[in-house]
C-alpha positions in Angstrom: 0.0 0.0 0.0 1.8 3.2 -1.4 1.7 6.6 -0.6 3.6 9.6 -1.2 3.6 10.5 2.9 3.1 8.4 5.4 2.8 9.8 9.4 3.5 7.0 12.1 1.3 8.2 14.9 -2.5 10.5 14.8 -1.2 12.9 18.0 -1.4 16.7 17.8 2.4 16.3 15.8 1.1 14.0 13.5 -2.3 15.8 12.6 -0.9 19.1 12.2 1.5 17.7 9.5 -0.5 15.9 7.7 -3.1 19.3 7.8 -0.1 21.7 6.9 1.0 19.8 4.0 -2.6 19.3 3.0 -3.4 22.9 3.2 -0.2 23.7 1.0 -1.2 21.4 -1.5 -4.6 22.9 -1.9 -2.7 26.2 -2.2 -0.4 24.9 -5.1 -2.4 22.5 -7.0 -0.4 19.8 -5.9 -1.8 16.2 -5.3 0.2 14.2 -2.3 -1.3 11.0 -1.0 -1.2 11.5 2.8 -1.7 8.1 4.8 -1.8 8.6 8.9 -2.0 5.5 11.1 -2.8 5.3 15.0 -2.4 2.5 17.3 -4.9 3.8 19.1 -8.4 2.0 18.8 -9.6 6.1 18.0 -7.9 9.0 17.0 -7.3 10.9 21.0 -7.8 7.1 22.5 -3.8 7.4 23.3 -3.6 10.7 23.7 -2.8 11.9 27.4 -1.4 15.2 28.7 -1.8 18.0 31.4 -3.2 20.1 29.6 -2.8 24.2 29.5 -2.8 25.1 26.1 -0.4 27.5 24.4 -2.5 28.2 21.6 0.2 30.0 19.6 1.2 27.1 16.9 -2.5 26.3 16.5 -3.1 30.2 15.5 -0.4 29.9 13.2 -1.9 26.7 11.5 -5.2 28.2 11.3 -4.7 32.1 11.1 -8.6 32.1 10.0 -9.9 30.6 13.4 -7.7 32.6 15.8 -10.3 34.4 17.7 -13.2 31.4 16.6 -10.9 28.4 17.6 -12.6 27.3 21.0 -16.5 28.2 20.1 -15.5 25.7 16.9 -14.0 23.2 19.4 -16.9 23.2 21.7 -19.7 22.7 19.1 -17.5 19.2 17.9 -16.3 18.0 20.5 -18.8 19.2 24.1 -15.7 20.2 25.2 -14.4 23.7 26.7 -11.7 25.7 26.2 -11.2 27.3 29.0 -9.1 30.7 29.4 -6.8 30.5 32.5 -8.4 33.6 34.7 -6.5 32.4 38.4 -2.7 31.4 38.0 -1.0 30.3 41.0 2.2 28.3 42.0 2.9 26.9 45.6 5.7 25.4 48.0 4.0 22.0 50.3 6.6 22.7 52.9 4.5 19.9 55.0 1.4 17.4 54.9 -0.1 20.4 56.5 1.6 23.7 55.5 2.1 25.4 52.0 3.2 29.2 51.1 2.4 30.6 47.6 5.2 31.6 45.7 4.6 35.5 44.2 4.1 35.5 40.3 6.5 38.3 40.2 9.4 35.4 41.1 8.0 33.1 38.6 9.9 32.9 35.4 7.6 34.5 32.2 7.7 30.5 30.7 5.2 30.0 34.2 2.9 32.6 33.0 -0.4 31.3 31.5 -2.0 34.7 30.4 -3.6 33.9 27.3 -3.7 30.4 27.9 -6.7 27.6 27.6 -7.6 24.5 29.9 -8.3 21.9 27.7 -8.6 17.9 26.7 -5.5 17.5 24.4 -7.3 13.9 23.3 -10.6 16.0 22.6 -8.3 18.4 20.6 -6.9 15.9 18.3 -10.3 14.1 17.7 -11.3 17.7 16.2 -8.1 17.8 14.7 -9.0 14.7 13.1 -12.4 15.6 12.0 -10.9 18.3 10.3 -8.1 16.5 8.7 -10.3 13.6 7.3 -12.7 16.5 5.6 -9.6 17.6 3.5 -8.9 14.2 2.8 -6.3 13.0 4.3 -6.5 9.3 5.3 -6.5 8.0 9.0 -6.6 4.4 10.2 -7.0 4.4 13.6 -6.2 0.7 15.2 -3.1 0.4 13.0 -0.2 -0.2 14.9 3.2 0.3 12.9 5.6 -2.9 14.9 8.3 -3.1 11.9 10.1 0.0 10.1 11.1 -0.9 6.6 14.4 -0.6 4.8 15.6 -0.3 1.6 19.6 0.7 0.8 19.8 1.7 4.2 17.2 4.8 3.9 13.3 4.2 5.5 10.8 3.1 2.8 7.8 3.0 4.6 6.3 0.9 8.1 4.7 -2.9 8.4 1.7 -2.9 10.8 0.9 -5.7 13.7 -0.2 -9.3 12.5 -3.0 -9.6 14.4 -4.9 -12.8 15.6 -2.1 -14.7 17.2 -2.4 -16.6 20.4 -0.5 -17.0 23.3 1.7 -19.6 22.0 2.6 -18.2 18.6 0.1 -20.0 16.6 -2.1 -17.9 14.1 -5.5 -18.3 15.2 -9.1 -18.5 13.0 -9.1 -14.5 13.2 -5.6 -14.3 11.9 -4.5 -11.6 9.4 -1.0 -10.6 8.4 0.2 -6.9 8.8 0.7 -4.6 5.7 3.3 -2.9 4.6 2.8 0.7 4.4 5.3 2.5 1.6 5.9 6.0 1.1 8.6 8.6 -0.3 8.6 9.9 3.5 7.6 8.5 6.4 7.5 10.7 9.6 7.2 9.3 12.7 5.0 11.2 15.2 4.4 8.5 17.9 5.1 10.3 21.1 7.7 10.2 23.8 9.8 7.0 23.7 8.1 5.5 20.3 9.2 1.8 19.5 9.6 2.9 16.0 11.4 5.9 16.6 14.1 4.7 18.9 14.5 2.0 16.1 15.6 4.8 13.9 17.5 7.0 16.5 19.7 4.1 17.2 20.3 3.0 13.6 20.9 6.1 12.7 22.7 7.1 15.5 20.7 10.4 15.8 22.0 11.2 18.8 25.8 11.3 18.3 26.9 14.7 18.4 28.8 13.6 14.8 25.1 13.7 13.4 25.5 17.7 13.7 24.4 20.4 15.7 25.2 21.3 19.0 26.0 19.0 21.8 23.6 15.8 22.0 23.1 14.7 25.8 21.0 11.4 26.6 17.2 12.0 26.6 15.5 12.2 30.1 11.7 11.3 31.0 9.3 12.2 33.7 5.9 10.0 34.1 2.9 12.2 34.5 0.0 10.5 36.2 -3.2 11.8 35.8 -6.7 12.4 36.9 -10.0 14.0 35.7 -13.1 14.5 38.6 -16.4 16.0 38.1 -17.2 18.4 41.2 -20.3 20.3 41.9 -20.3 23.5 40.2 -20.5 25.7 43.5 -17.3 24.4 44.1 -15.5 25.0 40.9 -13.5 27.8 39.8 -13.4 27.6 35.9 -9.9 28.7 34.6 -7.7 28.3 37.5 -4.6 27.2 37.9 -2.2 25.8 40.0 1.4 24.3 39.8 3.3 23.0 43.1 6.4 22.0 44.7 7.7 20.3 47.6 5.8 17.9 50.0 5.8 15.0 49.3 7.9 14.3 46.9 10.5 16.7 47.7 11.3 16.1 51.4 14.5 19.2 52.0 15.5 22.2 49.6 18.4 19.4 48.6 15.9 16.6 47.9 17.5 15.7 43.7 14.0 14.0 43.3 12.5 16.1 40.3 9.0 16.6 39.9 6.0 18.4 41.3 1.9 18.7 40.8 -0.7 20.5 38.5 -4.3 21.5 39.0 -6.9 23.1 36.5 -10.5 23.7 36.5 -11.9 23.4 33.2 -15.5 24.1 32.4 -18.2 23.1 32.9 -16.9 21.5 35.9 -14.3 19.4 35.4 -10.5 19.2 37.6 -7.6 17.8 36.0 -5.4 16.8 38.7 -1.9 15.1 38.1 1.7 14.4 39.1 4.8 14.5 37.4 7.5 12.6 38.8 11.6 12.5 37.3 12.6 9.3 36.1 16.2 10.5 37.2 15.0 9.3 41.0 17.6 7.4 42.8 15.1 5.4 45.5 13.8 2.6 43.9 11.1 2.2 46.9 9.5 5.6 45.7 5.9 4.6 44.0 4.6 7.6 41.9 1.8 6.5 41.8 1.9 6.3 45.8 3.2 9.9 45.8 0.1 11.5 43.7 -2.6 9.8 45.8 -0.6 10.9 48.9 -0.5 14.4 47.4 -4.2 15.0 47.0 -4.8 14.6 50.9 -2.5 17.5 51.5 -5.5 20.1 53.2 -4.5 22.8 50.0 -5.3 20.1 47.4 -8.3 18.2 48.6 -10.5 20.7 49.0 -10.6 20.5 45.3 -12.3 17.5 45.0 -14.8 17.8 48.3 -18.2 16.2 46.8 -16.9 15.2 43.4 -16.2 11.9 41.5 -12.9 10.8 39.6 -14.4 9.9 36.3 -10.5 9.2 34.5 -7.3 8.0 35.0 -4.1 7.4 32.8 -0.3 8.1 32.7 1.9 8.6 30.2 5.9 9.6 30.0 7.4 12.8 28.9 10.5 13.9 27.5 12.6 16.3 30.1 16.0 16.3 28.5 15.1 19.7 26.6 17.2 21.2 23.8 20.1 19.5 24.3 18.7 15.9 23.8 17.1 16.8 21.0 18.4 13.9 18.4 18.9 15.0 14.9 15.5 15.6 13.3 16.4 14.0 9.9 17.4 10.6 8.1 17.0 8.7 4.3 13.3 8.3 3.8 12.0 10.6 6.4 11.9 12.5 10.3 11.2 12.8 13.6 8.5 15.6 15.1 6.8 16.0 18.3 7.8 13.7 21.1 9.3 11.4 18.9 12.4 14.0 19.2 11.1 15.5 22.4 10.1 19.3 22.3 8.8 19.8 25.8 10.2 22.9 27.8 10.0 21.8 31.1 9.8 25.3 32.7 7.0 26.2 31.0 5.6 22.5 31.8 4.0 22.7 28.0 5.0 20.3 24.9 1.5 20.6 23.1 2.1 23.8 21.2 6.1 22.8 20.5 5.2 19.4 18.8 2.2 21.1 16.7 4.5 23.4 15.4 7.2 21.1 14.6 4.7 19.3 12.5 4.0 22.1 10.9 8.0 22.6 9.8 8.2 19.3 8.9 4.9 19.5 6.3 6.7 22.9 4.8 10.1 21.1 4.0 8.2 18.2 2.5 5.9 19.7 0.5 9.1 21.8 -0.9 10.7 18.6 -1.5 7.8 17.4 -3.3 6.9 20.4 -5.2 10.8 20.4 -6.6 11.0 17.1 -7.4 7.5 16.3 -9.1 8.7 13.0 -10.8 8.8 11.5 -6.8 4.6 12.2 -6.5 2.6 8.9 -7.1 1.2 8.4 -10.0 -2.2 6.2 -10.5 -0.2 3.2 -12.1 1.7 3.7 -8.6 -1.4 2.0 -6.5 -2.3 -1.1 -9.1 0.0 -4.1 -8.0 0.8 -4.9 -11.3 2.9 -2.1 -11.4 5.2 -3.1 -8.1 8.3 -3.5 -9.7 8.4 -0.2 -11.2 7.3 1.3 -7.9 9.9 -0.5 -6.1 12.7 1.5 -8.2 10.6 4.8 -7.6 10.9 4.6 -3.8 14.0 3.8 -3.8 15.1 7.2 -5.7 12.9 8.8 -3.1 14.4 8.0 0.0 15.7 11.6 0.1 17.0 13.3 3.5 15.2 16.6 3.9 17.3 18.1 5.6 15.6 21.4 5.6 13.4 20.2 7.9 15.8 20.6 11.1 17.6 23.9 9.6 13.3 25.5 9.7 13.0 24.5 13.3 16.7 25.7 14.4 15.8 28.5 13.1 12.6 28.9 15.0 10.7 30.1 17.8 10.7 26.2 18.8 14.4 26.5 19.3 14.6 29.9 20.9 11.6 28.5 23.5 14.0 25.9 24.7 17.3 26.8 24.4 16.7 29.9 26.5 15.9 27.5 29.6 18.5 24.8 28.0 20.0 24.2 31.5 17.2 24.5 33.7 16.4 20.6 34.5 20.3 19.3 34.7 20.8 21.7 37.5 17.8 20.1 39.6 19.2 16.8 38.8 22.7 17.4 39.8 22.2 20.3 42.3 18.6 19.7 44.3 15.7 21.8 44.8 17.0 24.6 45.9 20.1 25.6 43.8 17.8 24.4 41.2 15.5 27.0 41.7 18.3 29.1 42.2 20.2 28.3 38.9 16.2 28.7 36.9 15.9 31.9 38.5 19.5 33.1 37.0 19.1 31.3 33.6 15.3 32.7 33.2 16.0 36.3 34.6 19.7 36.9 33.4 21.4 34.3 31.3 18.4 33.6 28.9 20.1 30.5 27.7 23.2 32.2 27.3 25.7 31.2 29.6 28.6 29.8 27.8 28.2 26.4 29.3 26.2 23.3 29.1 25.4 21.8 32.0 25.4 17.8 32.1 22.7 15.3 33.9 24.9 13.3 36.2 23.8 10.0 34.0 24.0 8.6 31.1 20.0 7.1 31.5 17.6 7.0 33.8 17.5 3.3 34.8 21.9 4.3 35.7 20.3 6.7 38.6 18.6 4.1 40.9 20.3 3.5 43.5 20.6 -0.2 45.0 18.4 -0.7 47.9 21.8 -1.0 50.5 22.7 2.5 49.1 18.9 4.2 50.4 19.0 5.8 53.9 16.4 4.8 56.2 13.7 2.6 55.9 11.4 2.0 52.3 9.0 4.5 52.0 5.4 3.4 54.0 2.1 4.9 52.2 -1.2 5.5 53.8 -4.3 3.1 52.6 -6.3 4.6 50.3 -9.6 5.8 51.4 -11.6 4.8 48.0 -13.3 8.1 48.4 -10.1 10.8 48.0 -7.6 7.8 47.2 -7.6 4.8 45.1 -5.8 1.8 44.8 -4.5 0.9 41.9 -6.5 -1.2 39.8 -9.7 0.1 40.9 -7.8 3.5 39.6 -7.0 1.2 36.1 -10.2 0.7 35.3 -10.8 4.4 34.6 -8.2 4.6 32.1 -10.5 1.7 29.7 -8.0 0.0 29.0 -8.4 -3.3 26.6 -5.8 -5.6 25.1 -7.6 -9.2 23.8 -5.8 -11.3 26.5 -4.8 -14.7 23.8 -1.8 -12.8 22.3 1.8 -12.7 22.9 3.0 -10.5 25.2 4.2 -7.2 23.6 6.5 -6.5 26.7 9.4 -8.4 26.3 12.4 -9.2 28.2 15.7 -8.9 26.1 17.2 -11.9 25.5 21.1 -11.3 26.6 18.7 -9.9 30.2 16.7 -13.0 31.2 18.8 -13.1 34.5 18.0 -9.9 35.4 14.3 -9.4 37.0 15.1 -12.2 39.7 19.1 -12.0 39.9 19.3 -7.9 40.0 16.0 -6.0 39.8 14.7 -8.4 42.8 18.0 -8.9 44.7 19.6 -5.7 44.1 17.7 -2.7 43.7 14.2 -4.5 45.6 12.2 -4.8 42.2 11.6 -0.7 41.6 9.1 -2.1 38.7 6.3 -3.2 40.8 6.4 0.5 42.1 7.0 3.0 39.4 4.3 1.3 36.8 1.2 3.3 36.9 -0.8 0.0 35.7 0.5 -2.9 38.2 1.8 -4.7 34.9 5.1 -6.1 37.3 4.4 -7.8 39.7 7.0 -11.3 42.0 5.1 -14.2 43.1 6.0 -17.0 45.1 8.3 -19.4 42.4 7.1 -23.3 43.6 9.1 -24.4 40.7 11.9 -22.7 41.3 15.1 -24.7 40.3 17.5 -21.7 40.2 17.2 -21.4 43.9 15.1 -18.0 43.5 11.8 -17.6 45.7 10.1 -15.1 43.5 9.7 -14.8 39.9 8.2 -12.1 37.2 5.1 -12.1 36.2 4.3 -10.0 33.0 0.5 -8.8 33.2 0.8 -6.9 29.7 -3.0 -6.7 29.6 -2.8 -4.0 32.2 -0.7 -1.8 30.2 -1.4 1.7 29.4 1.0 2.4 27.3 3.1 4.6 29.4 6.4 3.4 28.0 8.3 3.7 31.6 9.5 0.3 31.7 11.8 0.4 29.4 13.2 3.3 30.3 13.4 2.7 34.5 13.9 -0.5 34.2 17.2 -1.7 35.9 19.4 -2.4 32.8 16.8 -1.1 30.7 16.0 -5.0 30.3 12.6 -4.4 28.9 11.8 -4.1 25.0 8.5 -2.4 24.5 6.6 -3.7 21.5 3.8 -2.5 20.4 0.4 -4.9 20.9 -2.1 -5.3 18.6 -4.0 -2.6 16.8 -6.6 -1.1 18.9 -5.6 -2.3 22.1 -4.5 -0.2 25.5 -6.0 2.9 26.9 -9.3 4.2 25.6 -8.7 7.9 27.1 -12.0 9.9 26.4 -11.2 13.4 28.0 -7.5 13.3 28.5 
C-alpha cells in the first residue's frame, strides 16, 4: 500500500503535518497522497497530557480561526476551552503547611496569560475531523511494529499481525500486517516511540557527529493523571495551579524532580496530576503512591470535596530539553513531536512545540515534493501490477530533507527551549534549591546564554537508581487509600479503559542477553523498583514453587494492564525491557485526557 507521505502516529504532531501539508497542497495544485495511522483504537484514544494550552502554533496553522478556535471546538467535540483567569504556584513545605510563591518570582515561561484549559485527546479528535474533511487518510487501530528498509534509507512501516495466540500459533481470526510504503515516512508517535528509537539508534541520531550542537541522553518524567467531576459551586473555571515540595520533595536538597498541577476546566471538570523524574535514585519511591498521597494534603483536597474521579491514565514525557534533542532527519524521512522530544520543562507545556514542529516538517516536505515532481505517485503507482516499477521509484525517493531541522533551528521552537537549555540538569545534579536558584539566574539573566552546558549526572535513567543497600532509612510506607479521595490501583486502572484481547503474545518483552535480570538484579539488588514505578500494576513477584534456580520469587508479566506509558523500558534496571507495540486497537481508551 503506497503513498507519497506516510505519518506514524495521529497525536497533535502527526495531525498538524498531515493538515499543513494538506493545506499547501490545496494552495499549489499539488496532489500528495497522505496516509496517517494510529495504534490507538480512536484517533485521542492514546492521547494523554496536562493540559494548559499555548494556543500559539494552532493560530499559526489556522490564522482564519484565531479568535473562533474554542466556540469551533466546543460545538464538535462538548468540550471547553477554558481561558486561565487564576494562575497560581505553591511550595508544600508539610502534609499540613504550603506558602504561595509570588508570580513576580516566577519565570515568564510559568505565565499562562492567554492560555486555555483543555482535553489535548478532545483536541486531536477535532483535529481529526478536520483533517479527514480535507482528505487526508486516517486508520486508527493500525499499529506500525516493523520499520522498513531499503539501501539503508526508511521506505515505509509494516503494521501488527494480528490474531495470534499465546503460543505463537495464528489463530481462525488471523490476518497478516501490511506494509505501508511512502517517499517519507514521519514518525509522530510520542515520547519514547518503539519505532522511533528504532531509527534514533540505527541512525545514531543522537551522536553529536550527526550535527548540531552537543547531544546529551534523553531524560523522561511519568505524568500521572486524573480528571473529577465536582459540583459546580465548588469549581473555579480557569484556575490554575502548579506546586512543589511535600511529598515528593522532602528538603531544599531533595534531587527528586517533579511536582503537581491543578486546572478547573469548564463546565466542571479538575484535572489533577503528578509528574515525577525518572532520574530518581530510591527505587522504593511509588509515583503512583506519591500522587494519591499528594491530594490529601489540606491545599489540594479541598478541590475535590463532593466530586467523582471519572478518569485516569499516565503517560511519560521527555525532560532532556534542547540538548537531547536527536537530529531531526534521516533517508526516507523524520522525527517531530515527542518522537524528538520538544517539551520545555519550565514552561511545563509540549503541546504547542510538537504542533508546530509538525507544521516545519509538512513545509520542507511539501518543498521537497513540489521540486522534485517526478517523486509524487502516480495512479499506475497504486495497481499491484505495477510493483516493480514502484519498487525502483521509492528507492530514488528515500531523500533526506534536511531542511526540515535547519526551519525548526531557526525557530521560535528552538529559541523557547534553548533559553531554559539548563534548567532541568541543575535540579538533577544540584537539588531543589540551587535548582530554583540556577532557573531563576538562567530565566531572569542568562536567557540560555551562559557559555556552558550543563550535564545530567547519568548517562539514563535506569543508571540513577540507586541499589536498595545505598537508600537511607527505611522503604517508604504509604497511607491506605480511602476509596473516596484515594484509590488503589487497579480500581484506579479501570478508569483509564484499557483493553488488550488477553490470547496474544505478550508485547512486553524481556531482552534476550537480560533473562537473568528481574530475579538475579531488579529483585536482589535494587528490591524490584518495577512493581512500584508502573502506573498499571503490569510487574508484579510471586512465590516461584518451581523454582530450580534457587530463586523464591519470579516475574510475572501482566501486559494486559498496560497503558502504554512506556516507563519500563526506560526505569527499568538495565533497561531489560523491550517495549513492543500490541495489537492494533488495544491499551488505553482515554475519552477526556
Amino acid at each position: 500500500m503506497p503513498c507519497d507521505v506516510l505519518i506514524v502516529g495521529g497525536g497533535i504532531a502527526g495531525l498538524s503535518t498531515s493538515i499543513r501539508l494538506k493545506q499547501l497542497c490545496n494552495e499549489h495544485d499539488l496532489d500528495l497522497s497522505i496516509t496517517i495511522i494510529e495504534k490507538g483504537s480512536e484517533i485521542g484514544a492514546h492521547v494523554l497530557s496536562g493540559n494548559v494550552f499555548d494556543p500559539k502554533a494552532l493560530q499559526e496553522l489556522f490564522p482564519e480561526k484565531k479568535d473562533t478556535w474554542m466556540t469551533e471546538f466546543l460545538e464538535h467535540q462538548d468540550s471547553y476551552a477554558t481561558p486561565v483567569s487564576n494562575d497560581t504556584f505553591s511550595y508544600l513545605s508539610s502534609p499540613e503547611k504550603s506558602f504561595e510563591i509570588p508570580n513576580v518570582l516566577l519565570p515568564k515561561q510559568l505565565h499562562n496569560e492567554g492560555n486555555y484549559i483543555i482535553s489535548l485527546g478532545k483536541l486531536c479528535r477535532w483535529l481529526g475531523s478536520i483533517a479527514e474533511d480535507m482528505g487526508i487518510d486516517i486508520y486508527p487501530g493500525f499499529a506500525a511494529s516493523e520499520v522498513l528498509y531499503a539501501d539503508d534509507a526508511v521506505i515505509g512501516v509494516a503494521t501488527k499481525d494480528v490474531g495470534i495466540g499465546k503460543d505463537g500459533i495464528p489463530k481462525e481470526t488471523f490476518e497478516p500486517g501490511i506494509e505501508l510504503l511512502a517517499g517519507q515516512t514521519i514518525f509522530a508517535e510520542g515520547a519514547r516511540g518503539s519505532c522511533s528509537e528504532e531509527i534514533i539508534s540505527k541512525f545514531n541520531l543522537r551522536s553529536s557527529s550527526s550535527g548540531g550542537d552537543e547531544k546529551l541522553p534523553q531524560t523522561y518524567g511519568l505524568g500521572i493523571k486524573e480528571v473529577w467531576e465536582i459540583p459546580k459551586e465548588n469549581h473555579t473555571p480557569g484556575f490554575v495551579q502548579h506546586t512543589l515540595g511535600w511529598p515528593l520533595q522532602n528538603s531544599l536538597s531533595d534531587k527528586t524532580f517533579g511536582g503537581s498541577f491543578l486546572y478547573h476546566q469548564e463546565p466542571n471538570l479538575v484535572l489533577a496530576g503528578f509528574v515525577v523524574g525518572l532520574d530518581y535514585p530510591n527505587p522504593y519511591l511509588n509515583p503512583y503512591k506519591e500522587f494519591q498521597r499528594w491530594k490529601t494534603h489540606p491545599d489540594i483536597a479541598k478541590h475535590f470535596k463532593d466530586g467523582e474521579c471519572i478518569s485516569y491514565g499516565a503517560r511519560v514525557l521527555n525532560e532532556g530539553g534542547y540538548h537531547s534533542i536527536p537530529k531531526l532527519t534521516f533517508p526516507g524521512g523524520m522525527l517531530v513531536g515527542c518522537s524528538a522530544g520538544f517539551l520545555n520543562t519550565v514552561k511545563i507545556k509540549g503541546s504547542h512545540t510538537a504542533l508546530k514542529s509538525g507544521m516545519l516538517a509538512a513545509e520542507s516536505v511539501f518543498e521537497h515534493f513540489k521540486n522534485n515532481p517526478d517523486m509524487i505517485m502516480s495512479e499506475s503507482d497504486f495497481d499491484e501490477d505495477e510493483a516493480e516499477d514502484r519498487s525502483d521509484k521509492k528507492k530514488k525517493n528515500q531523500t533526506e530533507i534536511t531542511e526540515y531541522e535547519s526551519k525548526l533551528m531557526n525557530s521560535w521552537i528552538k529559541d523557547e527551549l534553548y533559553e531554559v537549555r539548563n534548567v532541568h540538569a541543575a535540579f538533577a545534579k544540584w537539588g531543589l534549591l540551587p535548582g530554583l536558584a540556577y532557573a531563576g539566574a538562567s530565566t531572569f539573566i542568562f536567557g540560555g546564554k551562559e557559555p556552558w552546558t550543563l550535564k545530567p549526572p547519568h548517562s539514563s535513567d535506569s543508571e540513577a537508581t540507586q541499589p536498595k543497600d545505598q537508600i537511607k532509612g527505611d522503604p517508604i510506607e504509604y497511607p491506605s487509600p480511602d476509596g473516596v479521595l484515594t484509590f488503589d490501583l487497579l480500581t484506579n486502572l479501570q478508569r483509564s479503559g484499557t483493553f488488550h484481547d488477553d490470547d496474544q503474545p505478550s508485547h512486553l518483552k524481556i531482552k534476550p542477553d537480560l533473562m537473568n535480570v528481574p530475579e538475579a538484579l531488579s529483585m536482589q539488588i535494587y528490591a524490584a523498583p518495577e512493581q512500584r514505578f508502573c502506573p498499571a500494576g503490569v510487574y508484579e513477584y510471586v512465590d516461584n514453587n518451581d523454582s530450580e534456580d534457587g530463586q523464591e520469587k519470579k516475574l510475572v508479566i501482566n501486559a494486559q494492564n498496560c497503558v502504554h506509558c512506556k516507563c519500563c523500558s526506560i526505569k527499568m534496571p538495565h533497561e531489560y525491557i523491550n517495549w513492543t507495540v500490541p495489537e492494533g486497537g488495544g491499551g488505553p481508551n482515554y475519552q477526556n485526557m
